[in-house]
Each structure stands twice: as structure tokens, then as C-alpha cells.
C-alpha distance (Angstrom), angle and dihedral (degrees) to the residues before:
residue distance angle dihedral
X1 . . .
X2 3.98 . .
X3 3.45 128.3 .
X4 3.74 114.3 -145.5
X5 3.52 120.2 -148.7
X6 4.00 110.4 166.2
X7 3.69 110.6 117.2
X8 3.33 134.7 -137.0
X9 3.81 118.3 -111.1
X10 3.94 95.5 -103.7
X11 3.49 91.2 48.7
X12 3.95 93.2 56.6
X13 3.73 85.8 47.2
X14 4.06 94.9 52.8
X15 3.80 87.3 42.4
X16 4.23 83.7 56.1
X17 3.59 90.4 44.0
X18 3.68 90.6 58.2
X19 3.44 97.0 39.7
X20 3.97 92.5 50.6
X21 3.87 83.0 44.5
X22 4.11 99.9 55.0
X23 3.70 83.7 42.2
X24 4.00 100.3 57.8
X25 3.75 84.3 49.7
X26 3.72 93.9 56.5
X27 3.46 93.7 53.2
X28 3.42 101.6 44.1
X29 4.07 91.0 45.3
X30 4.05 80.1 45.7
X31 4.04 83.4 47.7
X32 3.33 102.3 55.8
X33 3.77 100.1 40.3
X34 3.24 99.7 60.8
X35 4.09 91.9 38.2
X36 4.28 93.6 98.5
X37 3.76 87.7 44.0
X38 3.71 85.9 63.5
X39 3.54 94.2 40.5
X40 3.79 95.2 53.6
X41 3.84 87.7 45.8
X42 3.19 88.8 52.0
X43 3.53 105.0 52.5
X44 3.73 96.3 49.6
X45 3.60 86.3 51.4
X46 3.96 89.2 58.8
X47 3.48 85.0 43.2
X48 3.76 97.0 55.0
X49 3.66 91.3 53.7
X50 3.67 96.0 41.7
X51 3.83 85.2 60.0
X52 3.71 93.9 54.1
X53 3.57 98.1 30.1
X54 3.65 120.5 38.2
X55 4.01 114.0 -155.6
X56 3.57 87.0 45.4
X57 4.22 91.3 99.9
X58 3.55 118.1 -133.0
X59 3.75 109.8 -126.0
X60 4.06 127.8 -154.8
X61 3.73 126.5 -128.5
X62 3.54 94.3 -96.0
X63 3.93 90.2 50.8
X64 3.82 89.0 47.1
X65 3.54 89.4 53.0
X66 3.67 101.0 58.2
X67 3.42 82.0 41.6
X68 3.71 90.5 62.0
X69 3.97 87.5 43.8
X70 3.61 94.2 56.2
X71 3.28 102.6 48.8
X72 3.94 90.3 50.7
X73 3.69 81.7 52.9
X74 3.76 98.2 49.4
X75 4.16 92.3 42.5
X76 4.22 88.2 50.7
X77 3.50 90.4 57.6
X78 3.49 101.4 41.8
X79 4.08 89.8 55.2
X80 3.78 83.9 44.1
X81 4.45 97.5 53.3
X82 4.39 79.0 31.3
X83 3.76 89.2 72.6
């Protein structure tokens, strides 16, 4: 007895779906864990340079972090207009 494992076309498009699904979700979990770890770079970063230079502002962690937000926002809709 022989097992047949070809699939059919819609099931190798379900199994992509999937995959592209469980993948999205890692990177956003990824995304978002490692989001205040950016912010808190960030702002002692800004705070670095403030100390050296002045009119460069020094920024808070809740300032960093929509910082952080926006840019993610501004660089998903530039690969979005980009293709």
C-alpha cells in the first residue's frame, strides 16, 4: 500500500496562507518586544548628544517611543508606495 502525498493546488496555497500567517505573527510578537528596547536606546542616544550638543532636545522614553512608532509607520508606507 502507497501513501500519496502530492497536493492539490489549493491545498499548497492554504498551507502558504498559514505559513505567511504564523510568520506575520512572529514578527510582529518579535516587533513589539523589542519596541522599549529601542526606545530606551534611543533616548540615551538623544541624551548623549543633548549633553554634547545643546539644541539637539533631549527626549523621554515615552517621546522616544513614539518616536520609534513613527518611524515604523513612515518606513511601512514607504515599502508599501515603493512597490
Amino acid at each position: 500500500m502507497t501513501i500519496d502525498t502530492r497536493k492539490t493546488p489549493a491545498e499548497r496555497r492554504a498551507d502558504a496562507r498559514r505559513e505567511a500567517v504564523v510568520n506575520n505573527v512572529t514578527k510582529l510578537a518579535a516587533n513589539l518586544a523589542l519596541l522599549p528596547v529601542q526606545a530606551w536606546i534611543l533616548m540615551l542616544a538623544l541624551g548623549a548628544v543633548h549633553s554634547v550638543v545643546a539644541p539637539v532636545a533631549a527626549v523621554g522614553y515615552g517621546t522616544s517611543l513614539l518616536f520609534i512608532l513613527g518611524f515604523d509607520v513612515l518606513s511601512d508606507l514607504m515599502k508599501k508606495f515603493r512597490k
